[in-house]
C-alpha positions as CSV (number, residue, x, y, z in Angstrom):
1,X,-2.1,5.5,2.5
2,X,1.3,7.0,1.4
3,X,1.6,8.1,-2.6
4,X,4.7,10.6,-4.1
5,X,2.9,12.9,-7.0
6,X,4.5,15.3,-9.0
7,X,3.3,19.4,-9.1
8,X,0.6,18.1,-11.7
9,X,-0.3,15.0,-10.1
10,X,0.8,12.4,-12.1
11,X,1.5,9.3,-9.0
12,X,3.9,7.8,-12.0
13,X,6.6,8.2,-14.2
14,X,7.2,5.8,-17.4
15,X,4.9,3.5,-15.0
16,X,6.7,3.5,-11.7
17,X,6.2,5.9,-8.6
18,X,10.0,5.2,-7.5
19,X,10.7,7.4,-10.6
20,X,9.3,10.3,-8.8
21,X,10.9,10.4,-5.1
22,X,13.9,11.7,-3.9
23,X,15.9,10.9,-0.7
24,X,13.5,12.9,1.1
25,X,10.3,10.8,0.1
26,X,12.2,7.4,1.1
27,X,12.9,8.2,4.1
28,X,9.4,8.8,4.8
29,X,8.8,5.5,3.1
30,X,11.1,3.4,5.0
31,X,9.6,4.6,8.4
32,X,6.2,4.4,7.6
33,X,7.1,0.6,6.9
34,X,8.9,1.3,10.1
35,X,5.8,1.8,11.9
36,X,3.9,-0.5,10.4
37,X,2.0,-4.3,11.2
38,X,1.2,-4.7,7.5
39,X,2.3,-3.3,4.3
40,X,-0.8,-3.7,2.0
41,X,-0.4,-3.4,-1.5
42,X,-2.4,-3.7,-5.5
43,X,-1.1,-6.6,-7.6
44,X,-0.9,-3.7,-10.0
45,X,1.4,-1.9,-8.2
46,X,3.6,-5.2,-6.9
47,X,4.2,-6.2,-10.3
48,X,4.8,-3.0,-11.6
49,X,7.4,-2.2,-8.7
50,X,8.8,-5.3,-8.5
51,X,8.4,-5.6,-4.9
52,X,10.1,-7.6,-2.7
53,X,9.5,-8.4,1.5
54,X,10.0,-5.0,3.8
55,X,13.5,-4.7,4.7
56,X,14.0,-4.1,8.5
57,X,17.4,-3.1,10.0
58,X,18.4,-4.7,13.0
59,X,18.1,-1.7,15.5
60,X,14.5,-0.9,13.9
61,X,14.1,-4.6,14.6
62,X,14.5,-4.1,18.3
63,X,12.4,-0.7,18.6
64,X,9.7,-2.7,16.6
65,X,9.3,-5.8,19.2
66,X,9.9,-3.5,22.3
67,X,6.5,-1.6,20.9
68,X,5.3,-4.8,21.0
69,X,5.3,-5.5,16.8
70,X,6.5,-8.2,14.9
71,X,10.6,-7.7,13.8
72,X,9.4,-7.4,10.3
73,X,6.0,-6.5,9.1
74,X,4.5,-9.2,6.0
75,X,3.6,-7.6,2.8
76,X,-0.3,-7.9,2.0
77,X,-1.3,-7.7,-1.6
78,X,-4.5,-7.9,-3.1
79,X,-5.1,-9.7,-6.2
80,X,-8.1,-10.9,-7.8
81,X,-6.6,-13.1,-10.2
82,X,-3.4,-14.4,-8.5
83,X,-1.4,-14.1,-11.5
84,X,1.9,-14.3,-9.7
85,X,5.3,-16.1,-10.8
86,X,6.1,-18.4,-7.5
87,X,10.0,-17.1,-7.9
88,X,9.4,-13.6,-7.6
89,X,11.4,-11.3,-5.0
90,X,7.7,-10.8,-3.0
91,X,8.0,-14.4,-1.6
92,X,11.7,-14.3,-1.2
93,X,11.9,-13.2,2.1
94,X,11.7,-14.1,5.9
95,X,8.1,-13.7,6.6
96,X,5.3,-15.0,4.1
97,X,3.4,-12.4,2.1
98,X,-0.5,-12.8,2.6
99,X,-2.3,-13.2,-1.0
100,X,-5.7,-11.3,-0.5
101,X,-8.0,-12.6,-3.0
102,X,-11.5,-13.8,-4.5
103,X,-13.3,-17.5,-3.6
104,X,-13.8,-17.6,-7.6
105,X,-9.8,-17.1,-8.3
106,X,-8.4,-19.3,-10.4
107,X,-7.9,-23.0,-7.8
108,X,-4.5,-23.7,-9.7
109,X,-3.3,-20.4,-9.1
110,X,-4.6,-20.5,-5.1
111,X,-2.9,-24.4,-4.7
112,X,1.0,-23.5,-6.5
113,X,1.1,-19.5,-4.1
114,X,0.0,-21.6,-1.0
115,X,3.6,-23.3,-0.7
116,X,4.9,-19.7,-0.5
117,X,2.6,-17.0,1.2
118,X,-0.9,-17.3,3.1
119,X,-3.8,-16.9,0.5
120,X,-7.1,-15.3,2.2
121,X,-10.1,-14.7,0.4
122,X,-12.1,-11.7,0.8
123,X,-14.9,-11.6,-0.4
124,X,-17.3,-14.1,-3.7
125,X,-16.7,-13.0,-7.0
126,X,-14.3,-9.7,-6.0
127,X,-11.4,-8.7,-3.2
128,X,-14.0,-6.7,-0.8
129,X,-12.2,-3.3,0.7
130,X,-13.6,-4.1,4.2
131,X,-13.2,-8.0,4.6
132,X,-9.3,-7.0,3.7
133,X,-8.7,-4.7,6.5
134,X,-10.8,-7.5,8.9
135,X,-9.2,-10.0,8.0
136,X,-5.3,-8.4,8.8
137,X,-7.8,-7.0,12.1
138,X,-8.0,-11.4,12.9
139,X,-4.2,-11.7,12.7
140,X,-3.6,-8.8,14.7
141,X,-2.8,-6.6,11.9
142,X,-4.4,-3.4,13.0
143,X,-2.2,-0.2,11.4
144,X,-1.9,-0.6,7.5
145,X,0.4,0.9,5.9
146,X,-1.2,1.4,2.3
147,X,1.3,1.8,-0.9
148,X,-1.2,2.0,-3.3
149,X,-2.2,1.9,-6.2
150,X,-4.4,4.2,-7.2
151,X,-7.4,1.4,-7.8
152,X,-7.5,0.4,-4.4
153,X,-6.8,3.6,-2.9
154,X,-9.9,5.0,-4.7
155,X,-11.7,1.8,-3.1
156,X,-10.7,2.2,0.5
157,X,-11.1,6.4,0.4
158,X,-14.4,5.3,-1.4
159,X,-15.8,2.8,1.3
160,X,-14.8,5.2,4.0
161,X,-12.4,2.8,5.1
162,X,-9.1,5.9,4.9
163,X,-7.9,7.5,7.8
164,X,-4.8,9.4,6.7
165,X,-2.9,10.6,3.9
166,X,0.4,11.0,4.1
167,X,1.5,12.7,0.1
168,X,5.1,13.2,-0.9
169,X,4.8,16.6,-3.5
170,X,7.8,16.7,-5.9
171,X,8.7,19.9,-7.6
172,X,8.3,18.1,-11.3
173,X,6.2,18.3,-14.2
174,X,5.5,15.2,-15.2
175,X,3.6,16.4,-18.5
176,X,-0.4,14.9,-19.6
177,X,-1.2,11.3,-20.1
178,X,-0.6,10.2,-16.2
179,X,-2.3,8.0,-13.4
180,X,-3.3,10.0,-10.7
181,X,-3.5,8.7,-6.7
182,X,-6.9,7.8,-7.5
183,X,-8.8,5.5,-10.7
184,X,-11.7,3.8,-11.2
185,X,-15.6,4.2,-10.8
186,X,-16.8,7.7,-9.7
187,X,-17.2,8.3,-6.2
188,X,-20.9,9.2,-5.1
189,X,-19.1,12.5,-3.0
190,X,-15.9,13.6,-2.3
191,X,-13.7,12.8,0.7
192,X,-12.9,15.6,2.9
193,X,-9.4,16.1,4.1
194,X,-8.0,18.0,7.3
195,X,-3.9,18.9,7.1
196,X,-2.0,17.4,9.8
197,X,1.3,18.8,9.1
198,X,3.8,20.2,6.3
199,X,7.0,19.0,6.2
200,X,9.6,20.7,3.4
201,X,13.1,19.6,2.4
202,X,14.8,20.4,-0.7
203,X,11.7,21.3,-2.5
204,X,9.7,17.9,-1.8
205,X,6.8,18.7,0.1
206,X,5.6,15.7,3.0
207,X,1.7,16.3,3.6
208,X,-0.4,14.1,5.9
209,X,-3.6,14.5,6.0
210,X,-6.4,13.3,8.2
211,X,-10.0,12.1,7.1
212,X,-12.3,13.7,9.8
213,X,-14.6,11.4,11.4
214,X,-17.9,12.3,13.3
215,X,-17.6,12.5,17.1
């Protein structure tokens, strides 16, 4: 998962976490898209970004196949309702976004995205956290790169299905009334965290964090 927070935690700024970073925190982002097979993604978060296919330049395009990835990883976004214009930027590009979805979403909205990205369900009557990440496993879509937001962060940490953190800090205040990295239903405990590493520049702290396993 990779989130930019202010000092007080706030993961957005008049509804858009781009407001917050700094040159520091996109670097980090472009190389953790780098380094990634998938970029997976909330329709929340898609819509509210405007996001468009992972850009890839050319000489990360050859360091990416000679590790044996694909040039440019697809964007993966979960969506429960598919409510998607056809013409946006995400289907714009190169390689076909996957739509992750429901078996109950609407079957107009499932036969127009098919034309223009690969529509999976996961799960009945709800996207489930765990048949997402098996079925990106199927395709050979093992390290996911998670952007958020915080809904389906909260359900991945809360399934156990996390294994790192990695948490731009910015040295703001972005004031009360703010979505945190995390929203929804109470978790039953808490998700320990071990510190992998600080990174500082200008200010802007870059934390990754590891979620301890048992041996």
């Amino acid at each position: 998962m990779n989130f930019v927070s202010s000092a007080d935690g706030a993961a957005e700024i008049e509804g858009r976490s781009g407001t917050l970073g700094g040159p520091g925190d996109r670097q980090v982002f472009r190389v953790l898209r780098w380094l990634a097979d998938v970029v997976l993604v909330g329709a929340g978060t898609a819509r509210a970004e405007d996001y468009g296919p992972a850009v890839v330049p050319a000489e990360r395009r050859e360091i990416r196949v000679a590790a044996g990835l694909a040039p440019v990883p697809p964007v993966a976004v979960v969506s429960g309702s598919l409510e998607f214009d056809p013409t946006a930027r995400l289907f714009g590009g190169e390689v076909r976004p996957l739509l992750l979805t429901r078996a109950s979403a609407p079957p107009e909205r499932v036969a127009a995205l098919r034309a223009v990205a690969e529509v999976v369900t996961c799960g009945e009557d709800r996207v489930e956290p765990a048949l997402v990440l098996a079925e990106l496993a199927a395709r050979g879509l093992g390290r996911v790169l998670c952007e958020g937001g915080p809904m389906l962060h909260a359900q991945l940490a809360g399934a156990g299905l996390l294994d790192e953190l990695c948490l731009t800090v910015e040295p703001v205040l972005a004031g009360p009334g703010h979505l945190g990295i995390v929203a929804g239903a109470p978790w039953l405990a808490a998700c320990p965290l071990e510190l992998a590493h600080v990174l500082e520049e200008d200010g802007s702290l870059f934390l990754r964090y590891r979620v301890p396993r048992e041996p």
